[in-house]
C-alpha positions as CSV (number, residue, x, y, z in Angstrom):
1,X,-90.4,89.7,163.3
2,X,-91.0,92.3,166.1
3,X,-88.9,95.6,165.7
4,X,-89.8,97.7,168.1
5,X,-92.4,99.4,170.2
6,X,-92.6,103.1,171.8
7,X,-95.1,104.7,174.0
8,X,-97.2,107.8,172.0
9,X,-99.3,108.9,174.8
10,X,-100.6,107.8,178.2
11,X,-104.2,109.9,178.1
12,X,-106.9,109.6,177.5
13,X,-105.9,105.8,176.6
14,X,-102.4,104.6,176.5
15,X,-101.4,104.8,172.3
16,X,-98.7,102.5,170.8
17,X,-96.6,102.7,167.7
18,X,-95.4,99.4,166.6
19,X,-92.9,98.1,164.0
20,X,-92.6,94.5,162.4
21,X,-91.6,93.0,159.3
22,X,-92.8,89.4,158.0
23,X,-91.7,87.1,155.4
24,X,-94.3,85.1,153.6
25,X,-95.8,83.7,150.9
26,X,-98.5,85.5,148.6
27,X,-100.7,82.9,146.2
28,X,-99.6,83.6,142.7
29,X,-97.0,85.9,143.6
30,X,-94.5,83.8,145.5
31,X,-92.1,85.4,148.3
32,X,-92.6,88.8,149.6
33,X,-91.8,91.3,152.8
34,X,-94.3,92.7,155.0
35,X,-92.8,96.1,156.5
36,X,-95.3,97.7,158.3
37,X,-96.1,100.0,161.4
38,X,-99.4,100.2,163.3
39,X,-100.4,103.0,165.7
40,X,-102.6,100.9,168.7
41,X,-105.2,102.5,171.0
42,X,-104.9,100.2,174.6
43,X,-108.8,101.0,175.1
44,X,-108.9,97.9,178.1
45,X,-106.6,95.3,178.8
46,X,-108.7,93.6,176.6
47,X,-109.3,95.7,173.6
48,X,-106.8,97.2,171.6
49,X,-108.1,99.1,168.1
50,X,-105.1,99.5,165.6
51,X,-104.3,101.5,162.2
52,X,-101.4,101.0,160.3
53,X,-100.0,101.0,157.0
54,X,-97.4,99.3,155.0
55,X,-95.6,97.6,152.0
56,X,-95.2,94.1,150.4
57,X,-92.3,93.8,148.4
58,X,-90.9,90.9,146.2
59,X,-87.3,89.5,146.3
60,X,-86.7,91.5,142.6
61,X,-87.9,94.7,144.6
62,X,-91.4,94.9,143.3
63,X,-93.7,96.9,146.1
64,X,-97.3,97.5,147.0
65,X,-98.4,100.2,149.7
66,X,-101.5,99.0,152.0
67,X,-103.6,100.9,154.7
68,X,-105.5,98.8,157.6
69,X,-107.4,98.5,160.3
70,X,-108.2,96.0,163.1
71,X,-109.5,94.9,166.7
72,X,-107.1,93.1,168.6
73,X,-108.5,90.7,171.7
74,X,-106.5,88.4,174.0
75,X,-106.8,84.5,173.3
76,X,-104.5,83.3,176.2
77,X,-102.4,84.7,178.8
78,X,-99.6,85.4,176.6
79,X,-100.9,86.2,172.9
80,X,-103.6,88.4,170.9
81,X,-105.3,88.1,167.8
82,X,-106.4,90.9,165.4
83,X,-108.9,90.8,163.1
84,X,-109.1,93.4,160.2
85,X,-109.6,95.0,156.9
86,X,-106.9,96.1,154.9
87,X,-106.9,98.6,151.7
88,X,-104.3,98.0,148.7
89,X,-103.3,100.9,146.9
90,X,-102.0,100.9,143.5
91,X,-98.8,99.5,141.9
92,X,-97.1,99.7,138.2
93,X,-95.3,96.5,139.9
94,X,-96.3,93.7,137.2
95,X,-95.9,90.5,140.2
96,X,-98.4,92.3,142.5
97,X,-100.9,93.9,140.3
98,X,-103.5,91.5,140.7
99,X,-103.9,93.3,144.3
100,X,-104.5,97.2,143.0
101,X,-107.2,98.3,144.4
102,X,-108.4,95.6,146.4
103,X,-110.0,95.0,150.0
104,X,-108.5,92.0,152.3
105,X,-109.9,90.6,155.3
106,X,-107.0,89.5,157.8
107,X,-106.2,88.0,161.1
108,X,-103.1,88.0,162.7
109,X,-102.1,85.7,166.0
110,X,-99.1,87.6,167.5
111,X,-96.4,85.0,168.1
112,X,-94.7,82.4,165.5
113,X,-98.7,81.8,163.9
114,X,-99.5,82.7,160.1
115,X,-100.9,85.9,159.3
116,X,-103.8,85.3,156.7
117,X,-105.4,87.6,154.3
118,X,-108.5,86.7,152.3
119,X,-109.2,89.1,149.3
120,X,-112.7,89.6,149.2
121,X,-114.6,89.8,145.3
């Protein structure tokens, strides 16, 4: 779900700040909340390089913070996809521990399409 979008600066390249929040489903972990907000760099109208942060939470209010980075390239007139690497920080949260510390590989179709994350070993 988009929340909003405002204009940073226009120079040297036109910078972004974006909110959203997602609902999903984390493998062995069940239902959780993406809220998260990504500063974008418009480098072309075909190139845009994010970094963001942001927290998944579970329904029983159980959080992890995350930092990330990504490329973001058009696929058709009317949506992008970015492909990134995203940082999880630390957590007492029992549910999401199994994440602490660990590095993700994502991509993210801007519309109604999944956003995946593969946690690499």
């Amino acid at each position: 779900k988009f929340l909003g979008s405002k204009n940073i600066s226009l120079t040297p390249y036109r910078m972004t700040e974006e909110h959203a929040s997602d609902q999903g489903f984390l493998k062995g972990v069940g239902n959780v909340t993406n809220n998260q907000t990504f500063l974008s760099t418009h480098l072309s109208d075909e190139l845009i390089q994010s970094t963001g942060n942001g927290t998944f939470e579970t329904p029983d209010g159980q959080s992890i913070a995350w930092i990330g980075s990504g490329i973001g390239r058009p696929v058709d007139d009317s949506r992008w996809v970015f492909h990134g690497i995203i940082l999880f920080n630390n957590t007492q949260s029992e549910s999401l521990s199994l994440l602490n510390n660990s590095i993700g590989l994502s991509k993210d179709t801007v519309g109604n399409e999944p956003h995946y994350i593969w946690l690499l070993e």
